[in-house]
C-alpha positions as CSV (number, residue, x, y, z in Angstrom):
1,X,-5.3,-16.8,2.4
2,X,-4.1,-14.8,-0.5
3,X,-4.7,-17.1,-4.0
4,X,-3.4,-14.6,-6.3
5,X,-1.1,-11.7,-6.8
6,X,-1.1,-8.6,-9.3
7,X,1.8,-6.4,-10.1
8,X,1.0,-3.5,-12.6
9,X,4.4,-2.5,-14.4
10,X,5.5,0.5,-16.5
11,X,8.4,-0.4,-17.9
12,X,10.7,1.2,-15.9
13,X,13.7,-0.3,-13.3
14,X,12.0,1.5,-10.4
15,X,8.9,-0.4,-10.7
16,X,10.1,-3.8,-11.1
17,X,11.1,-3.5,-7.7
18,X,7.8,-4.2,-6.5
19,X,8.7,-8.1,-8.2
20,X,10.8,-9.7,-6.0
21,X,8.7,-8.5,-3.4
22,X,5.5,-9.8,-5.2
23,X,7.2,-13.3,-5.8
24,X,8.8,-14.5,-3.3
25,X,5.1,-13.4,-1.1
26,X,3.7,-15.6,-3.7
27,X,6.5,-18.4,-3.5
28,X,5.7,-18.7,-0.2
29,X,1.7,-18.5,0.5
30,X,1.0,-20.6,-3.0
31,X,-0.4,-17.7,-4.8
32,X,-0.4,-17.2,-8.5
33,X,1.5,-13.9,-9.8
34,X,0.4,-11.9,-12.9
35,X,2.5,-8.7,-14.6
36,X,0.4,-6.7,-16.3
37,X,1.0,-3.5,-18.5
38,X,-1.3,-0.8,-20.3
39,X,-0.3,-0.2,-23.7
40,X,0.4,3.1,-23.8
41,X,-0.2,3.9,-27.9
42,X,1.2,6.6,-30.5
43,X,0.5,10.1,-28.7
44,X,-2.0,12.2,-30.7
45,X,0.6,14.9,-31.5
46,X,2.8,12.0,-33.4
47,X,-0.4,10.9,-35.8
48,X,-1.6,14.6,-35.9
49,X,2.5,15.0,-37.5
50,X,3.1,12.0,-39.5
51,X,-0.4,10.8,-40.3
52,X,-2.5,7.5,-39.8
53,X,0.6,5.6,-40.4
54,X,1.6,6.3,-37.5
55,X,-1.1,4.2,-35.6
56,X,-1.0,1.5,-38.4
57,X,2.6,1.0,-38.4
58,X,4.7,2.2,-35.4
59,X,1.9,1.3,-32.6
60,X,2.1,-2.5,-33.3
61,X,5.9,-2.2,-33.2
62,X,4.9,-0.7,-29.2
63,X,2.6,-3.1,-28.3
64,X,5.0,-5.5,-29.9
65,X,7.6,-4.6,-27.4
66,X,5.3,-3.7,-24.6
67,X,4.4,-7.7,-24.8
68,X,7.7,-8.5,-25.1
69,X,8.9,-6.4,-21.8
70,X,6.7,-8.5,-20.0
71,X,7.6,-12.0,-21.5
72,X,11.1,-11.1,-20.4
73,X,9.9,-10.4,-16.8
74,X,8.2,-13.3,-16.0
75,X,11.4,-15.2,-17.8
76,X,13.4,-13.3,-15.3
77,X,11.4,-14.9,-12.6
78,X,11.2,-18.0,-13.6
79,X,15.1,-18.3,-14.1
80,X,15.1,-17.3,-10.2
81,X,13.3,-20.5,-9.4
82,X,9.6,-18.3,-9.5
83,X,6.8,-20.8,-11.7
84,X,3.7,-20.6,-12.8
85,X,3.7,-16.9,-13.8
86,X,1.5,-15.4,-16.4
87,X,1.4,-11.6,-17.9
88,X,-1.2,-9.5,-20.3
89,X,-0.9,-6.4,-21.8
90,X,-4.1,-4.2,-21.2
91,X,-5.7,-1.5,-23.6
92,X,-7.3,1.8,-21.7
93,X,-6.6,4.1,-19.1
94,X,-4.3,3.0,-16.9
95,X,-6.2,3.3,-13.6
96,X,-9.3,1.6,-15.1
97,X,-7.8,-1.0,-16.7
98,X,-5.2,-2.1,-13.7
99,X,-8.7,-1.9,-11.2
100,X,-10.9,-3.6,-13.4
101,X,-8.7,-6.3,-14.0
102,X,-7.9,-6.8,-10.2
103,X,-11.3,-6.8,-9.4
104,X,-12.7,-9.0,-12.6
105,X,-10.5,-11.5,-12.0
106,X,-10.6,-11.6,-7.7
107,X,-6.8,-11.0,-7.3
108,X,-6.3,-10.9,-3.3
109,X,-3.5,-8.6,-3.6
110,X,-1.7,-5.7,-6.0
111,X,1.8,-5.2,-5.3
112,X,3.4,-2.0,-6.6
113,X,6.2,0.3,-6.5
114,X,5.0,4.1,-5.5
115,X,6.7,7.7,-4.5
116,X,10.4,7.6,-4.8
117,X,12.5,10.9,-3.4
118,X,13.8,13.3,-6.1
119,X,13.5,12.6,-9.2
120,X,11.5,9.1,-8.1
121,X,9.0,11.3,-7.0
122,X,7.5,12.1,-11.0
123,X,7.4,7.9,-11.6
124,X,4.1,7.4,-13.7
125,X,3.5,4.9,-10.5
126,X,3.6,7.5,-8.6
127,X,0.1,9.2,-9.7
128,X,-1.3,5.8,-10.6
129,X,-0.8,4.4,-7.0
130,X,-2.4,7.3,-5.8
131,X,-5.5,6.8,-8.0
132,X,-5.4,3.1,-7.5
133,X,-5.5,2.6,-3.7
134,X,-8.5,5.1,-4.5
135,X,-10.4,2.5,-6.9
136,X,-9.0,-1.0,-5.6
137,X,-11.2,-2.9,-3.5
138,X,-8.1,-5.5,-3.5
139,X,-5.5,-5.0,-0.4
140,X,-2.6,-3.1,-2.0
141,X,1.0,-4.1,-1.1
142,X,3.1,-0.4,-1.9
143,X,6.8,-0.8,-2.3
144,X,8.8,2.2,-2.0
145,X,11.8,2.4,-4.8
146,X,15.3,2.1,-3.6
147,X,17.2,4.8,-5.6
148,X,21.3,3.6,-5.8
149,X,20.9,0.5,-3.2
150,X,20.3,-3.0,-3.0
151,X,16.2,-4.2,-3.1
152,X,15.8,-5.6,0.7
153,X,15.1,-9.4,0.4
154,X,11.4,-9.9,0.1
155,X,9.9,-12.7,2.2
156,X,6.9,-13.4,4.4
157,X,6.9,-10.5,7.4
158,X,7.2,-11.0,10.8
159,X,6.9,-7.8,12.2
160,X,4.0,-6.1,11.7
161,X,2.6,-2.7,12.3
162,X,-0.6,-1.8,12.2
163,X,-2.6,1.6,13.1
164,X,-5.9,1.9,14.8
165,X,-8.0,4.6,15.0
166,X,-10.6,2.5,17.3
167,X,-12.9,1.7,14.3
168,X,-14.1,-1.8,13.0
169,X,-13.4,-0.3,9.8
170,X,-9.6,0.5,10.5
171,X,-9.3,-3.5,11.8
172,X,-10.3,-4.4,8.5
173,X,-6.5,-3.7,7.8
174,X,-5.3,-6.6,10.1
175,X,-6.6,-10.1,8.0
176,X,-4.6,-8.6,5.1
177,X,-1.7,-7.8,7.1
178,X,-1.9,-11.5,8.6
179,X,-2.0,-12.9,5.3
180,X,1.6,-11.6,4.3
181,X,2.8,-12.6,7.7
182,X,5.1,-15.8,8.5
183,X,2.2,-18.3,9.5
184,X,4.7,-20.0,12.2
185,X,5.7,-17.2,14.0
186,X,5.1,-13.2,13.9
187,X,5.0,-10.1,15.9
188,X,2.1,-7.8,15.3
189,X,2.3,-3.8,17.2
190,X,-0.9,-2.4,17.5
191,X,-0.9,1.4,17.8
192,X,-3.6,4.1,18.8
193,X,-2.3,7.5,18.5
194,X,-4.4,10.3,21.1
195,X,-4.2,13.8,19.6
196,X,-4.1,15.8,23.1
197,X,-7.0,17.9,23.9
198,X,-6.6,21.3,24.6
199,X,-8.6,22.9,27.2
200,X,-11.2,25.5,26.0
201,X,-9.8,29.1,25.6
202,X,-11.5,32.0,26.8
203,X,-11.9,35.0,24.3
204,X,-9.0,37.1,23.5
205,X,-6.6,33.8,24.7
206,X,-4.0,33.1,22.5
207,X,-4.6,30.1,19.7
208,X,-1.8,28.0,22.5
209,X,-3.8,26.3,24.7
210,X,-3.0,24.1,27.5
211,X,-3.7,20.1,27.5
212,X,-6.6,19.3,29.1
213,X,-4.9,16.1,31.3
214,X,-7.8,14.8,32.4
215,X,-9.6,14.4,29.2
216,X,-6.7,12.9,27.6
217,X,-5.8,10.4,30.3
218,X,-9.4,9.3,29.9
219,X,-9.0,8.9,26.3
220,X,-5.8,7.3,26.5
221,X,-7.2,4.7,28.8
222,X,-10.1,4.0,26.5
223,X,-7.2,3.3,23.6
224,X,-5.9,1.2,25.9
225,X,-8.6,-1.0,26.9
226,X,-9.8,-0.8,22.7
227,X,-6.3,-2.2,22.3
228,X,-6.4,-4.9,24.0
229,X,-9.5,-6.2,22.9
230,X,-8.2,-6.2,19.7
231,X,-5.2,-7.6,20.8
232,X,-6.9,-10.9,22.8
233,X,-8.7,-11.7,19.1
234,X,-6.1,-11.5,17.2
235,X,-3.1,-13.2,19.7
236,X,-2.5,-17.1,19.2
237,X,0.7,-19.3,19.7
238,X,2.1,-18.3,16.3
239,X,1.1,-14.6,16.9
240,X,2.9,-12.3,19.1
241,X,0.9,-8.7,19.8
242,X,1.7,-6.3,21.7
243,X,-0.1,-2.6,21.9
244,X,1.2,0.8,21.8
245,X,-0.8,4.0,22.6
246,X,0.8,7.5,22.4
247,X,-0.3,10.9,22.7
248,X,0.5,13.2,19.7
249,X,-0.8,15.9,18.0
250,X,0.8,14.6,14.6
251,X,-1.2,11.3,14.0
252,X,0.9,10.4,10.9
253,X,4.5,11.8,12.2
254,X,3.7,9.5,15.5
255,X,2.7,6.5,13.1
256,X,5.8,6.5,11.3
257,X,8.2,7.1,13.9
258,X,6.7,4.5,16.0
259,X,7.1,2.2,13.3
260,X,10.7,3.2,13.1
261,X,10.8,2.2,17.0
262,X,9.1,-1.0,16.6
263,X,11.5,-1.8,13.6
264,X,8.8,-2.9,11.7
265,X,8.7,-4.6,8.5
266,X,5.5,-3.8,7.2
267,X,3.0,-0.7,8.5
268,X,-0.7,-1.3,7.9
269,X,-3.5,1.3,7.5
270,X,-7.2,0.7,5.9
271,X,-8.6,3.2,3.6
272,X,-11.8,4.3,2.7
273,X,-10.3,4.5,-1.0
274,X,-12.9,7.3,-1.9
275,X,-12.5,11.0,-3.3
276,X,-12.3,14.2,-2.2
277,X,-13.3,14.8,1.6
278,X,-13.9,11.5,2.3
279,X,-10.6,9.7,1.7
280,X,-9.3,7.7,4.4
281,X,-10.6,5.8,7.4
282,X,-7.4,7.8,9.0
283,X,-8.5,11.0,7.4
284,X,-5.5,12.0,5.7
285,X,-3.1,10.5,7.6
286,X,-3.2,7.2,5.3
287,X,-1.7,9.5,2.4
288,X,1.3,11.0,4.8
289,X,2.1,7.7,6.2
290,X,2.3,6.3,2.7
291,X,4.4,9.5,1.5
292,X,6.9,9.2,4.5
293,X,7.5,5.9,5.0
294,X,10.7,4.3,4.1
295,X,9.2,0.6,4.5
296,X,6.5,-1.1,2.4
297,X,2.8,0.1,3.4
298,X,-0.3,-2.5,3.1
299,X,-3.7,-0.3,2.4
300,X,-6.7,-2.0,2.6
301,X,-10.0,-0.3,1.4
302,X,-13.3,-0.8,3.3
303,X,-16.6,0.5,2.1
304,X,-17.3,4.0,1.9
305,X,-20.5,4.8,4.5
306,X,-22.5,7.8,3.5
């Protein structure tokens, strides 16, 4: 059960589209909802031009509307019928500050906007999600921006979609998943994708090589069999699952188009949330899914084994 929610805000249009979103999810399961910002203060090259006035007068006049920005958003949200909202404007970096406070104050859930197309793309969120699904040990809800249409109504899901790569760690993605799902009824697609193995080449072969079928039909029967033990634990009267296992070379392309298929609502995905080599339970097919998909993504960090 998810108690409380964070949404990290920069001020701009496109990231207050991770609020409705973020509200009416915590409308509906009870939680409480916090907007927070980081200050962002009077850049070095202004004081370095104008002096130490600048930070002594013009940076309270920011922080003044930073705070204000905010008040205004949660008013927004209360007007809508949304209560018992609260905001705080942060001092630091941006990353540290947002993770800290998630993590200080036990938030089960961070709800932000992330990669828009074209000009979208360069959103300060944009960077900062990357970092922060990176440093969050909190499940992070990321909304994609809608650039010249309507924000889709935001409500409890009832289709979920979550990838497996037959790892207790990559289950750790389905509890979150659950939480943001319709209690009294829901549909939850569990995939398994099964690169196809090539048969071994002999020297001087060309780098094309045949499927080796009989490898890959014994593969794809294990993913089978994995997915429905996943699937008997997680079925009940209110949940509807049903299993999908394909055989792909592109894990991440075959994620997102099966989502497409399955007409998802929501596509799910744990991630190891650590740096360099070792970034993602789904190796790097976490960051393509969340770059291509045109539906919100829920990335849930497990610990990082080495």
């Amino acid at each position: 059960m998810i108690k409380s929610i964070l949404v990290p805000l920069d001020g701009s249009p496109f990231s207050e589209q991770a609020l409705p979103w973020a509200a009416c999810l915590a409308k509906v399961t009870g939680a409480h909802l916090e907007l927070v910002r980081v200050h962002d203060p009077v850049p070095a090259w202004t004081i370095a031009a104008e002096g130490a006035v600048a930070a002594t007068t013009v940076d309270p006049s920011i922080r003044d509307a930073e705070e204000q920005y905010l008040a205004n958003s949660a008013a927004r949200l209360e007007e809508g019928g949304f209560t018992a909202i609260t905001w705080q404007l942060l001092d630091g970096d941006v990353v540290d500050q947002v993770a800290a406070h998630a993590e200080d104050n036990a938030f089960g859930l961070v709800v932000l906007a992330t990669h828009g197309r074209g000009a979208l793309s360069r959103l300060w969120l944009g960077s900062v999600s990357d970092a922060l699904v990176r440093r969050l040990t909190v499940p992070v809800l990321l909304i994609r921006p809608a650039e010249g249409t309507a924000i889709p109504p935001a409500e409890q899901f009832r289709k979920l979609f979550v990838a497996l790569d037959g790892s207790t760690e990559s289950e750790s993605a389905i509890g979150p998943a659950l939480a943001l799902a319709d209690p009294k009824r829901c549909e939850v697609v569990l995939l398994r994708v099964v690169p196809p193995i090539p048969i071994a080449g002999e020297a001087g072969m060309g780098a094309s090589l045949a499927m080796d079928e009989s490898l890959t039909a014994s593969l794809t029967e294990q993913a089978e069999t994995y997915l429905q033990g996943v699937a008997a634990r997680v079925r009940s009267p209110a949940v509807k699952v049903s299993t999908r296992v394909v055989v792909e070379p592109g894990v991440a392309q075959a994620i997102l188009h099966e989502a497409t298929l399955a007409d998802a609502e929501l596509v799910a995905l744990a991630t190891h949330g650590a740096r360099g080599l070792r970034r993602m339970v789904l190796g790097s097919v976490a960051d393509k899914v969340l770059r291509g998909a045109d539906r919100p993504v829920l990335l849930t960090r497990v610990p990082d084994r080495r």
